[in-house]
mmCIF entry with sequence, helices, sheets and N, C-alpha, C, O atoms, coordinates in Angstrom:
data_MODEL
# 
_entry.id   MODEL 
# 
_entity.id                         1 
_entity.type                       polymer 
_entity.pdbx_number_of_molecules   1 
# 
_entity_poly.entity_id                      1 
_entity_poly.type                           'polypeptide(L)' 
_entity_poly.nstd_linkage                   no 
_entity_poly.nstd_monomer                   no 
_entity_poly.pdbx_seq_one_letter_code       
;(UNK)(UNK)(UNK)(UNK)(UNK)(UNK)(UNK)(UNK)(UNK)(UNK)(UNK)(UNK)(UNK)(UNK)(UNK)(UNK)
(UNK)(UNK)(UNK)(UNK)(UNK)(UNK)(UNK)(UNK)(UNK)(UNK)(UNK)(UNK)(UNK)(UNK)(UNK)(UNK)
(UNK)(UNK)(UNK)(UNK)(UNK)
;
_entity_poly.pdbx_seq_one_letter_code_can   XXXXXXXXXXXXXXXXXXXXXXXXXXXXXXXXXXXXX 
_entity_poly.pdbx_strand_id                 A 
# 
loop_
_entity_poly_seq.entity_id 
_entity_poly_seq.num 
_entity_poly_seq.mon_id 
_entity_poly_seq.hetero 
1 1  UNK n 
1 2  UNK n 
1 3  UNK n 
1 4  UNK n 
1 5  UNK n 
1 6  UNK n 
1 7  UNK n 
1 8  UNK n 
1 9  UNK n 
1 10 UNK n 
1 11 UNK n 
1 12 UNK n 
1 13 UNK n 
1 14 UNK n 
1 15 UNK n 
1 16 UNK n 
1 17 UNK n 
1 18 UNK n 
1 19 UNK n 
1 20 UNK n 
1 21 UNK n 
1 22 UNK n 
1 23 UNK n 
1 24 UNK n 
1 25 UNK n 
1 26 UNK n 
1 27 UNK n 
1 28 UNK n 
1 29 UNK n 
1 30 UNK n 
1 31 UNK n 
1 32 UNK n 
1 33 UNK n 
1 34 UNK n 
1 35 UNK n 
1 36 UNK n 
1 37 UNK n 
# 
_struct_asym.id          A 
_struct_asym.entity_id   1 
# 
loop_
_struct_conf.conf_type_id 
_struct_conf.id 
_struct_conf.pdbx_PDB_helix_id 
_struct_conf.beg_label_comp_id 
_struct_conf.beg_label_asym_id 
_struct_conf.beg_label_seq_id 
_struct_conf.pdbx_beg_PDB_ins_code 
_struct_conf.end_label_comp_id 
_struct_conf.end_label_asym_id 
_struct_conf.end_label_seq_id 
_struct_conf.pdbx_end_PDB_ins_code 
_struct_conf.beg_auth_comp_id 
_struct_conf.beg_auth_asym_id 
_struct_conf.beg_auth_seq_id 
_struct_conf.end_auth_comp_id 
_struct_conf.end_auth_asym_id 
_struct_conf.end_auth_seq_id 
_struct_conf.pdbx_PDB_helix_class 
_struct_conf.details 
_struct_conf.pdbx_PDB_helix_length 
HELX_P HELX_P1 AA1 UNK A 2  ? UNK A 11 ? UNK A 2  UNK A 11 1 ? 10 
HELX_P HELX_P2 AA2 UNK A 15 ? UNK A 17 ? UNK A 15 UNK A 17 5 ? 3  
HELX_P HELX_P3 AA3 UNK A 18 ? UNK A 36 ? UNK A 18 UNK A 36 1 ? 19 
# 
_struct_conf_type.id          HELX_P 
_struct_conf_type.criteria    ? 
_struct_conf_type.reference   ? 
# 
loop_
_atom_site.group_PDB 
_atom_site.id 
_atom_site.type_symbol 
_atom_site.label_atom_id 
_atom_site.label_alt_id 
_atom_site.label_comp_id 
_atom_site.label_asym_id 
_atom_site.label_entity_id 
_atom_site.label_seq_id 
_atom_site.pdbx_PDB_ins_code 
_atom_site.Cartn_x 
_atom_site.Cartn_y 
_atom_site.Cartn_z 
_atom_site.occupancy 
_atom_site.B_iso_or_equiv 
_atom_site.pdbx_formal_charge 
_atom_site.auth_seq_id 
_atom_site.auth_comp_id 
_atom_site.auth_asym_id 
_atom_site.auth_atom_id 
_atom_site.pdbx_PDB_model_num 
ATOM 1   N N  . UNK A 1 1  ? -8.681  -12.510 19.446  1.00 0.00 ? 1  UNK A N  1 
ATOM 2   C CA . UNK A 1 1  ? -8.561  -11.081 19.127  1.00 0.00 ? 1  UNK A CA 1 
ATOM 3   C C  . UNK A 1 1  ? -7.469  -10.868 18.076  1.00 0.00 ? 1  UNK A C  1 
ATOM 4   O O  . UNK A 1 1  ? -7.765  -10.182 17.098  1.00 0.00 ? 1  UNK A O  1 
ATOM 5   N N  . UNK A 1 2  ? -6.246  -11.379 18.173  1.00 0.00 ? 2  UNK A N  1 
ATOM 6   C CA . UNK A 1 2  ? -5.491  -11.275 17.479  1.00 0.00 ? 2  UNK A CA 1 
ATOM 7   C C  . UNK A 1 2  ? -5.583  -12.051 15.759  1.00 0.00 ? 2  UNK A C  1 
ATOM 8   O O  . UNK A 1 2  ? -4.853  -11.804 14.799  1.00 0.00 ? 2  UNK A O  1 
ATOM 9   N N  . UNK A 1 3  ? -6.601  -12.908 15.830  1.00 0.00 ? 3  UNK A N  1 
ATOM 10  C CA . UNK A 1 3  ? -6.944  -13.318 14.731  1.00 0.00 ? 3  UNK A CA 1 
ATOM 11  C C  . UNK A 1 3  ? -7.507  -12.668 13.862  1.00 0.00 ? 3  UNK A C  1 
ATOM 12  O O  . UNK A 1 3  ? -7.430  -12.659 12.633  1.00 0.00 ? 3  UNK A O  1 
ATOM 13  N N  . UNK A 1 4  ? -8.147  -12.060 14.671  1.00 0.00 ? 4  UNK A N  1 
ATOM 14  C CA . UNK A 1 4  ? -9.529  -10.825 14.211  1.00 0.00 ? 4  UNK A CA 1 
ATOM 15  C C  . UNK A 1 4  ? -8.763  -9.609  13.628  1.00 0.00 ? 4  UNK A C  1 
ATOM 16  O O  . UNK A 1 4  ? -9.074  -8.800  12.753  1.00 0.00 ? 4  UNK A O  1 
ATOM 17  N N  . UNK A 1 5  ? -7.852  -9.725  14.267  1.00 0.00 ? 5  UNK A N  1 
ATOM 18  C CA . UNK A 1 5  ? -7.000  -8.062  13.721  1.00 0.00 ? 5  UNK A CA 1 
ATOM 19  C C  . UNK A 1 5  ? -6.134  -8.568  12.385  1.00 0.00 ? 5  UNK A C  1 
ATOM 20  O O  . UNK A 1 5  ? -5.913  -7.840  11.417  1.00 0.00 ? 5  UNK A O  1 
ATOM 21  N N  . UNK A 1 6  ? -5.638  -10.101 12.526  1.00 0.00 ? 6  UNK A N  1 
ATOM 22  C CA . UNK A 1 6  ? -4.908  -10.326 11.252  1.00 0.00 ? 6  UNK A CA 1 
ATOM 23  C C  . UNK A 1 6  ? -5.904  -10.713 9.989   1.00 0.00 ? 6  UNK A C  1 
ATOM 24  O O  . UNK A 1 6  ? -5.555  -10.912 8.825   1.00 0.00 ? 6  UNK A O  1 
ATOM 25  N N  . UNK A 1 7  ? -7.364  -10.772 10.589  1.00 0.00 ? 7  UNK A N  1 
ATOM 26  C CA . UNK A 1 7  ? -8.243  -11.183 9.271   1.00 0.00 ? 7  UNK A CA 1 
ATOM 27  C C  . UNK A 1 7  ? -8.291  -9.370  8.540   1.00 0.00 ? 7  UNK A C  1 
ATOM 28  O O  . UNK A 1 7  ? -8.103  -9.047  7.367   1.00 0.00 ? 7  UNK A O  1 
ATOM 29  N N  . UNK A 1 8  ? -8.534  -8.680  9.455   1.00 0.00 ? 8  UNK A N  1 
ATOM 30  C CA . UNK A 1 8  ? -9.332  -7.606  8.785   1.00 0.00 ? 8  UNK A CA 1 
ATOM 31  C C  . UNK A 1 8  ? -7.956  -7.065  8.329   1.00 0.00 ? 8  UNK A C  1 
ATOM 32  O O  . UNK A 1 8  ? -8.261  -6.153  7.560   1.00 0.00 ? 8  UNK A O  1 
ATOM 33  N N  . UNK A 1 9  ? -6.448  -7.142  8.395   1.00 0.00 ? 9  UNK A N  1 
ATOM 34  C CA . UNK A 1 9  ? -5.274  -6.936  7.557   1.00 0.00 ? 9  UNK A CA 1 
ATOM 35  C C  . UNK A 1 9  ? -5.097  -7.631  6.473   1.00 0.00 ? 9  UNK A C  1 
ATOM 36  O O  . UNK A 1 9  ? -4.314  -7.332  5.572   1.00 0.00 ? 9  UNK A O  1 
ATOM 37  N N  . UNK A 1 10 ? -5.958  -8.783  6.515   1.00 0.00 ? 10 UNK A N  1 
ATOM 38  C CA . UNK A 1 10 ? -5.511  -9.093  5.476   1.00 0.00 ? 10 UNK A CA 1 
ATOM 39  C C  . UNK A 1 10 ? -6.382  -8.903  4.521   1.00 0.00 ? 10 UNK A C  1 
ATOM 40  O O  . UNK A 1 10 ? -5.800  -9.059  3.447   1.00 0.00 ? 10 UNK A O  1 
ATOM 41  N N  . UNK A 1 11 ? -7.158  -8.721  4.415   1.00 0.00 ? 11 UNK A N  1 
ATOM 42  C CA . UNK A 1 11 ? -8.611  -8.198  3.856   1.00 0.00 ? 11 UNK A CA 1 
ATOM 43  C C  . UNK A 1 11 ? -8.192  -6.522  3.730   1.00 0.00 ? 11 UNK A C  1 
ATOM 44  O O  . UNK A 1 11 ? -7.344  -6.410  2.846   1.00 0.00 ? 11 UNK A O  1 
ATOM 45  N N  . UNK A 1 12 ? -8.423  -5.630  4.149   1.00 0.00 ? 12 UNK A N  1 
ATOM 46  C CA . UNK A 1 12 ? -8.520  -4.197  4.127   1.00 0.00 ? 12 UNK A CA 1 
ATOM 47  C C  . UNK A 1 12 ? -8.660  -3.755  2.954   1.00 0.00 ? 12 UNK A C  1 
ATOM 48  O O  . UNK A 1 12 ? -9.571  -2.965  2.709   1.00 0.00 ? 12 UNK A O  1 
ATOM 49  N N  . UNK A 1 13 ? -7.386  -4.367  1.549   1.00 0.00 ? 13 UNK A N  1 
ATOM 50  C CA . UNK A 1 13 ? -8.130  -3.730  0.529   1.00 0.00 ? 13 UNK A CA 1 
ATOM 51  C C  . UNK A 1 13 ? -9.120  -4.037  0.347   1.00 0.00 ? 13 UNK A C  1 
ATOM 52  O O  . UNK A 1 13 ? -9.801  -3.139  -0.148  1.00 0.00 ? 13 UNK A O  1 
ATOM 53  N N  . UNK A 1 14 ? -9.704  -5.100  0.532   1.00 0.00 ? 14 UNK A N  1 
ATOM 54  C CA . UNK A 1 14 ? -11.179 -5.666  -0.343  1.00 0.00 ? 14 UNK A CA 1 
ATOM 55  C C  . UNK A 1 14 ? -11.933 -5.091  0.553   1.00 0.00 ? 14 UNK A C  1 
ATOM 56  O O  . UNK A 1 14 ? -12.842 -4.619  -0.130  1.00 0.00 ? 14 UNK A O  1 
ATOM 57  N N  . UNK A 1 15 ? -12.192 -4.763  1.895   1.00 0.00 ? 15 UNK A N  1 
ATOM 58  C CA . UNK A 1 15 ? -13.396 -3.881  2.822   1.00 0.00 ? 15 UNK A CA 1 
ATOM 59  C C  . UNK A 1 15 ? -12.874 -3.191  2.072   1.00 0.00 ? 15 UNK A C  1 
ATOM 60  O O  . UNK A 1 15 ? -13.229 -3.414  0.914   1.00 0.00 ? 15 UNK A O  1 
ATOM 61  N N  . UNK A 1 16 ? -12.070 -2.316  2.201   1.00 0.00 ? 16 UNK A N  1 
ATOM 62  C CA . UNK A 1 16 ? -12.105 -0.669  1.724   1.00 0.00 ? 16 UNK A CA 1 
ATOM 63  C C  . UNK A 1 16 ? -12.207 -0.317  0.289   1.00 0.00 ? 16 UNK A C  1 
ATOM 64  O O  . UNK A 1 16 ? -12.235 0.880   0.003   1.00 0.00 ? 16 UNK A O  1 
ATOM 65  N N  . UNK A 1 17 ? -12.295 -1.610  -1.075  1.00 0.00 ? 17 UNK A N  1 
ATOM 66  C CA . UNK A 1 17 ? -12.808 -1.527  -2.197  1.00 0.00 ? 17 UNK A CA 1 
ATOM 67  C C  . UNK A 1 17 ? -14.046 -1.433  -1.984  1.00 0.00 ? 17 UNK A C  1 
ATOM 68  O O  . UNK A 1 17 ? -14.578 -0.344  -2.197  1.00 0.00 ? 17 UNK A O  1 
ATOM 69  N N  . UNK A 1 18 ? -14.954 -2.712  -1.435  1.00 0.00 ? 18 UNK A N  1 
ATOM 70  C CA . UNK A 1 18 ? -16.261 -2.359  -1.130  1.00 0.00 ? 18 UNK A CA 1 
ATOM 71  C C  . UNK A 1 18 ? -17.072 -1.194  -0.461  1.00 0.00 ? 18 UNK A C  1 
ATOM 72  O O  . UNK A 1 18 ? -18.223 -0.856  -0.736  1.00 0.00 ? 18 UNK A O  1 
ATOM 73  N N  . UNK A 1 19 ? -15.895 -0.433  0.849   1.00 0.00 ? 19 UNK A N  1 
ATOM 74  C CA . UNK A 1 19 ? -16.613 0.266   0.866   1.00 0.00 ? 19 UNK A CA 1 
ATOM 75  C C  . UNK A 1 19 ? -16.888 1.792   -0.129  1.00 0.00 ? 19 UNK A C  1 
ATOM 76  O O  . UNK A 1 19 ? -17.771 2.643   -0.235  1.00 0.00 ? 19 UNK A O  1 
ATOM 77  N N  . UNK A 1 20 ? -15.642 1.521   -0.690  1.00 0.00 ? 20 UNK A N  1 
ATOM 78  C CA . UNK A 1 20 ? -15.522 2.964   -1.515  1.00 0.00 ? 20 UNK A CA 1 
ATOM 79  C C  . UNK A 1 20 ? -17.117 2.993   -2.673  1.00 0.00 ? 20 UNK A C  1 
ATOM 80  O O  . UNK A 1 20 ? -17.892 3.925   -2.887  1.00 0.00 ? 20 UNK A O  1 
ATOM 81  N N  . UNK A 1 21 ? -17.118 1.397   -3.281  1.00 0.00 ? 21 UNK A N  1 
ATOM 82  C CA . UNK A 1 21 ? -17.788 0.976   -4.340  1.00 0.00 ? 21 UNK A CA 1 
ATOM 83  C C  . UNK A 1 21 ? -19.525 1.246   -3.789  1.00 0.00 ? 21 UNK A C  1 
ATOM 84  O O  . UNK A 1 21 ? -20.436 1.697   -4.483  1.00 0.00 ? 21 UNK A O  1 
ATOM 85  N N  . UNK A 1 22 ? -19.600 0.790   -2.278  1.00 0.00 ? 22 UNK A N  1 
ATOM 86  C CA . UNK A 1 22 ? -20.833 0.957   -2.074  1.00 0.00 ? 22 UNK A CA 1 
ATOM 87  C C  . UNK A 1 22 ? -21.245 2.440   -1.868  1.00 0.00 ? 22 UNK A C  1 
ATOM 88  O O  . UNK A 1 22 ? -22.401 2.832   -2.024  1.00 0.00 ? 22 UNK A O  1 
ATOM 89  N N  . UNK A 1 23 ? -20.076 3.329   -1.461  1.00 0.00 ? 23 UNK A N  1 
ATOM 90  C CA . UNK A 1 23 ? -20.609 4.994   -1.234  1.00 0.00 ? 23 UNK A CA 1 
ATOM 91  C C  . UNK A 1 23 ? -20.456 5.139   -2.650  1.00 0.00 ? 23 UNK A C  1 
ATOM 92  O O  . UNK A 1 23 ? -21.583 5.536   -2.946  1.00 0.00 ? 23 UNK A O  1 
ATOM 93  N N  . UNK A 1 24 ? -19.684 5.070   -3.940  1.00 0.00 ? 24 UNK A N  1 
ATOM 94  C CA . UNK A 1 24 ? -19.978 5.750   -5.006  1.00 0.00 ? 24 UNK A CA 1 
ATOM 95  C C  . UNK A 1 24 ? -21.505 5.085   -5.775  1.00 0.00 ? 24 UNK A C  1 
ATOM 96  O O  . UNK A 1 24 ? -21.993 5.620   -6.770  1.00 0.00 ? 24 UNK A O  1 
ATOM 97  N N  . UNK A 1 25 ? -21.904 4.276   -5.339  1.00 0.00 ? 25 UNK A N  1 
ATOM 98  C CA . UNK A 1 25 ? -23.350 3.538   -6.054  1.00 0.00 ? 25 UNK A CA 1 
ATOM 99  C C  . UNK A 1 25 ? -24.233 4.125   -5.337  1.00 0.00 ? 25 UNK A C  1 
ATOM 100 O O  . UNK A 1 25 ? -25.269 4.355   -5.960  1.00 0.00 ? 25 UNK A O  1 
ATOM 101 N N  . UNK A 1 26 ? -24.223 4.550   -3.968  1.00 0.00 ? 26 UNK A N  1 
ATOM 102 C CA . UNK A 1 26 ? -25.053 5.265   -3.359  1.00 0.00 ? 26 UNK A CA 1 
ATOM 103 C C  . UNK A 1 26 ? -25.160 6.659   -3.698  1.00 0.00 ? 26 UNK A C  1 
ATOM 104 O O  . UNK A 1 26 ? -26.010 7.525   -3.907  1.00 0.00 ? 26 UNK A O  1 
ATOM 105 N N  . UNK A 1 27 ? -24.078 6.509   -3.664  1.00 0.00 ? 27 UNK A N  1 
ATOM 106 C CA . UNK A 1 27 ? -23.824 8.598   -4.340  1.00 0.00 ? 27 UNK A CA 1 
ATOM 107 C C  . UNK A 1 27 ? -24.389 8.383   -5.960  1.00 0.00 ? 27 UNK A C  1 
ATOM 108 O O  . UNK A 1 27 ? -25.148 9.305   -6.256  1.00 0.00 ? 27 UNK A O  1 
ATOM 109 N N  . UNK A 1 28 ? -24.298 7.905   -6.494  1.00 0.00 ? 28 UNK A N  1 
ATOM 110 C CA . UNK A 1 28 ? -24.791 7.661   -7.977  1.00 0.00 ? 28 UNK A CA 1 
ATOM 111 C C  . UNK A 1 28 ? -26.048 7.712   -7.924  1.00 0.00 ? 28 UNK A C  1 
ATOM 112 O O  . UNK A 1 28 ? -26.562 8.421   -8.789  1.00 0.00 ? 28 UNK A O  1 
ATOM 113 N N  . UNK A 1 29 ? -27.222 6.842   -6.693  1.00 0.00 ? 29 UNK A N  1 
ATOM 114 C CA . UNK A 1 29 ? -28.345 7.050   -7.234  1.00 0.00 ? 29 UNK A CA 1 
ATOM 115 C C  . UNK A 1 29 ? -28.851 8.241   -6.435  1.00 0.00 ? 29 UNK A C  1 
ATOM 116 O O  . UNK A 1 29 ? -30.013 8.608   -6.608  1.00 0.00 ? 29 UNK A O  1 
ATOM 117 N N  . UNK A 1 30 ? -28.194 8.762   -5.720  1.00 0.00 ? 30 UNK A N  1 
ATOM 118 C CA . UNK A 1 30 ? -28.743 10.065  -4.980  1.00 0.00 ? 30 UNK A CA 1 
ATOM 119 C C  . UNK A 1 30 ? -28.952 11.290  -5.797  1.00 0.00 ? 30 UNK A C  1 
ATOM 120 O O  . UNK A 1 30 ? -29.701 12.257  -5.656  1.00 0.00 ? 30 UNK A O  1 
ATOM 121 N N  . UNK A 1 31 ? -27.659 10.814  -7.110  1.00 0.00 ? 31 UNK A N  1 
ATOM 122 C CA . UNK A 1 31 ? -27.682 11.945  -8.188  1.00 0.00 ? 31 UNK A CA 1 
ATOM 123 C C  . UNK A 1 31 ? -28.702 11.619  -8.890  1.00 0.00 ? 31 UNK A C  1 
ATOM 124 O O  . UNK A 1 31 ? -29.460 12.506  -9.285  1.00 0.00 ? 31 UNK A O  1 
ATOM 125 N N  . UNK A 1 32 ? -28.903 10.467  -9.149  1.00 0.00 ? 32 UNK A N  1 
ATOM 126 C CA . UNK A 1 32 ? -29.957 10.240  -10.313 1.00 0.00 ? 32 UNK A CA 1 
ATOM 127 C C  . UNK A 1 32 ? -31.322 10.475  -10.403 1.00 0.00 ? 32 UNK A C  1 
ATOM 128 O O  . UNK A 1 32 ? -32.147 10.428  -11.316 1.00 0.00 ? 32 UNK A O  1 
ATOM 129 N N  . UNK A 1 33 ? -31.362 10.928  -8.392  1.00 0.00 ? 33 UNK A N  1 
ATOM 130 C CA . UNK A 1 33 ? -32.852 11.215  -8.078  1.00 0.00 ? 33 UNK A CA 1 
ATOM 131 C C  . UNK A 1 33 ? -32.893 12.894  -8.235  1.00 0.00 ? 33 UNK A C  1 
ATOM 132 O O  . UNK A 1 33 ? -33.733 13.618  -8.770  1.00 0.00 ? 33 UNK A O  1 
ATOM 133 N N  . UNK A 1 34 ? -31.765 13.174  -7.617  1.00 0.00 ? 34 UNK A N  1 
ATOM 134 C CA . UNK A 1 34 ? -31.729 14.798  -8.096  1.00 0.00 ? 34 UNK A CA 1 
ATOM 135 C C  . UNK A 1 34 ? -32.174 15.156  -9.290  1.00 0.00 ? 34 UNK A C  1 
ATOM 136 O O  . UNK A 1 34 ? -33.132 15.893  -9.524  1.00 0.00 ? 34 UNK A O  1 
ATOM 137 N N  . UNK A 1 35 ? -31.320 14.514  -10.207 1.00 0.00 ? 35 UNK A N  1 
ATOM 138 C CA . UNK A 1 35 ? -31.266 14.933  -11.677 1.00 0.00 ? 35 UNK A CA 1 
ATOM 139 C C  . UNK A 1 35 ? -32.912 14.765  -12.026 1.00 0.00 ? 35 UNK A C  1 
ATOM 140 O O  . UNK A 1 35 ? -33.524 15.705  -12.533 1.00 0.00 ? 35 UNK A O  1 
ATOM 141 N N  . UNK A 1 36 ? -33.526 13.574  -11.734 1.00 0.00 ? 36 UNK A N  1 
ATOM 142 C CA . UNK A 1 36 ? -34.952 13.184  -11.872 1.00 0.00 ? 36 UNK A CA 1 
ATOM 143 C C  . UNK A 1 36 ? -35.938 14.323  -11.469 1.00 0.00 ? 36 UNK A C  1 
ATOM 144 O O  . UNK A 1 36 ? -36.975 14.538  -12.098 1.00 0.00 ? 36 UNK A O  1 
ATOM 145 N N  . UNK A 1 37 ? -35.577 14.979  -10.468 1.00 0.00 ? 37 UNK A N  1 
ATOM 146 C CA . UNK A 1 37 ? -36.400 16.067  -9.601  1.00 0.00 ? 37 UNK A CA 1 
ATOM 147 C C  . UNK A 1 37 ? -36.637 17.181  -10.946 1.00 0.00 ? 37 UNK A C  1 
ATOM 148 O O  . UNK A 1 37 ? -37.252 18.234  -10.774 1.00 0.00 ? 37 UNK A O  1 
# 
């Protein structure tokens, strides 16, 4: 358990780059379908 908590510390920026990166690419093509409409 305690390994688990020091992996995802040591990591956090890179999850939380990815996740930012995967909601703005998602949000990007949600616009692109709008805009398409």
């Amino acid at each position: 358990m305690l390994y688990l908590v020091s992996f995802f510390y040591q990591y956090s920026d890179v999850i939380y780059f990815c996740c930012i990166s995967f909601t703005l690419l998602s949000w990007q093509e949600d616009s692109e379908e709008i805009i398409l409409q």
